[in-house]
C-alpha positions as CSV (number, residue, x, y, z in Angstrom):
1,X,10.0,45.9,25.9
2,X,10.3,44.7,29.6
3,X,12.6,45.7,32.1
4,X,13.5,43.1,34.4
5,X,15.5,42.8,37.3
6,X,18.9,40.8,37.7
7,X,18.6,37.3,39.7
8,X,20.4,38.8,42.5
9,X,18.0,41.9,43.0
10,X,15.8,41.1,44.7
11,X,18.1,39.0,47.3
12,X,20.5,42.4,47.9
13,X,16.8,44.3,49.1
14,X,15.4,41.9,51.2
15,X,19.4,41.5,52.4
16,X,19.7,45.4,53.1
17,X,16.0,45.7,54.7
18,X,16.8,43.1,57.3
19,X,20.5,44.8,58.0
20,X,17.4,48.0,58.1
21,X,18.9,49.7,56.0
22,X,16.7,51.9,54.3
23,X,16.3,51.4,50.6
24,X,15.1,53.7,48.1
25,X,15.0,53.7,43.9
26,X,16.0,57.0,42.4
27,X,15.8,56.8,38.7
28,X,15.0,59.3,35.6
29,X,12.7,55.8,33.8
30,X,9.0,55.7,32.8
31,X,7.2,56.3,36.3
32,X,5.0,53.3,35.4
33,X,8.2,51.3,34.5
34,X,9.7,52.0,37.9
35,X,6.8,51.4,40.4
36,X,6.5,48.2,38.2
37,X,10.0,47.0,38.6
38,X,10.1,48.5,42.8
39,X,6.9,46.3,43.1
40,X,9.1,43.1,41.6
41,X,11.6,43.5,43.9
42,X,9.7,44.0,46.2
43,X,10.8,47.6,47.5
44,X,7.1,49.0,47.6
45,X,3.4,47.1,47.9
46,X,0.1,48.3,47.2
47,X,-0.1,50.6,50.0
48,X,3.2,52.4,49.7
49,X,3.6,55.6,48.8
50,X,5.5,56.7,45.7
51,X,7.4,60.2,45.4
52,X,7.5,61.7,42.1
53,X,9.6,64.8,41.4
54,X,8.9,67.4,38.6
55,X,11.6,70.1,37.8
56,X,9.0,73.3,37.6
57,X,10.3,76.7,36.0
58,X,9.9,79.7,37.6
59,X,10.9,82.4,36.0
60,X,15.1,81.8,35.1
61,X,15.0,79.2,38.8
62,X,14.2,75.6,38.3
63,X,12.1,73.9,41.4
64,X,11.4,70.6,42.5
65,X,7.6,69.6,43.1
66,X,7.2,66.9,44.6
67,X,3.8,64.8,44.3
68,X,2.5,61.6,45.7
């Protein structure tokens, strides 16, 4: 299975990053499956950083750790 991007993905980011607007990808995917498709269109490179968020339980209180 493959996950690929529409034709006009790509286009719309590099559109909104030169209006600089900030873009970001917020999805519940396969980590691996979403740095893959943000590095096809382009949203991160090598060097970026990605953000991962993990809903942690403690006690009856769910809390969001984030790692990088």
């Amino acid at each position: 299975m493959e996950n690929r991007l529409k034709p006009a993905t790509a286009g719309a980011i590099e559109d909104l990053r030169n209006a600089n607007v900030k873009t970001i990808m917020a999805t519940g995917d396969n980590v691996l499956t979403a740095v893959a498709v943000a590095k096809n269109c382009k949203l991160i490179d090598e060097n970026s950083n990605v953000f991962i968020g993990d809903l942690i339980k403690a006690g009856n209180i769910d809390i969001l750790q984030w790692t990088c």
